[in-house]
C-alpha positions in Angstrom: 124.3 96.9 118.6 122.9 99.6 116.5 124.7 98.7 113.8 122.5 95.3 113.6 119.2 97.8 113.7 120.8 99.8 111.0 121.1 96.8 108.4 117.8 95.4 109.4 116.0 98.7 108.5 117.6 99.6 105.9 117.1 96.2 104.1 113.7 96.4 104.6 112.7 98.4 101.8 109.1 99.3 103.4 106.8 100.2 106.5 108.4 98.8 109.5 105.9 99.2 112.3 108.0 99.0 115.5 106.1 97.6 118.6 106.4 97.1 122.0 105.4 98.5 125.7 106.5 102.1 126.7 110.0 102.1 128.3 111.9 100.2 126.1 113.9 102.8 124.4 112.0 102.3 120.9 112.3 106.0 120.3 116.1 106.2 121.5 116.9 103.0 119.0 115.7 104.6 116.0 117.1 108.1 116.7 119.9 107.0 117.1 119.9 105.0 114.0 119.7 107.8 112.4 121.6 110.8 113.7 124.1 111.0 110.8 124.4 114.0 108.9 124.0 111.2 105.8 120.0 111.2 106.2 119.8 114.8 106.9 117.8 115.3 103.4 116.1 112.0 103.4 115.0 111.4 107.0 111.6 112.8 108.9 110.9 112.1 112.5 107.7 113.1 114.0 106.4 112.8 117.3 102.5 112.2 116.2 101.4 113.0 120.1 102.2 116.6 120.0 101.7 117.0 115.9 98.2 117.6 114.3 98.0 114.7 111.3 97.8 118.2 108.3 101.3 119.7 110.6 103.6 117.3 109.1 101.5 116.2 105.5 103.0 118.7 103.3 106.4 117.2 104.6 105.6 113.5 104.3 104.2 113.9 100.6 107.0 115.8 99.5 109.4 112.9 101.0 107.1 110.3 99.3 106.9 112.0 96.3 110.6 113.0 96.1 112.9 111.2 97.6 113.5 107.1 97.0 115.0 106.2 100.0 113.0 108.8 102.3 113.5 107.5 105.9 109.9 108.6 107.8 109.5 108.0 111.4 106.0 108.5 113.1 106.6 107.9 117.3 103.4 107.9 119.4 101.0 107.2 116.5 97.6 106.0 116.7 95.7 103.9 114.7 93.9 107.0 112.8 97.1 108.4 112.5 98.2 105.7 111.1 95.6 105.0 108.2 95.7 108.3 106.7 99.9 108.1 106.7 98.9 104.6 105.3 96.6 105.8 102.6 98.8 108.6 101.5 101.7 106.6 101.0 99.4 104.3 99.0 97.9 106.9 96.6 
């Protein structure tokens, strides 16, 4: 089953904006997607409920700016989290 997840993300070759109510093992899915040492350099998981928006910028810019196939995952986000991850990733 994770397997199917995998192939689906990594065709997607953009923002995938995953949805649904709490409980549903969102979070679980996607780490576990990708635990492999593979995406190690590539991949960047933050948890934006307990992470200030200026903690983990340095880090996403670098990823954006560096790496083609960068693997960025923002859990808990809200929507003003989200614009400015939006707007950087736009710039």
């Amino acid at each position: 089953m994770i397997a199917k997840y995998k192939d689906r993300i990594h065709n997607s070759k953009g923002v995938i904006r995953l949805l649904g109510p709490e409980g549903l093992f969102k979070t679980f899915l996607v780490l576990r997607v990708f635990e492999e040492d593979e995406y190690a350099n590539v991949y960047l998981y933050v948890d934006c409920y307990f992470s200030k928006f200026e903690e983990f910028k340095i880090q996403y810019e670098y990823l954006l700016e560096n790496v083609n196939d960068a693997i960025i995952v923002f859990d808990n986000c809200d929507a003003n989290n989200f614009q400015k991850i939006l707007e950087l990733r736009l710039k």
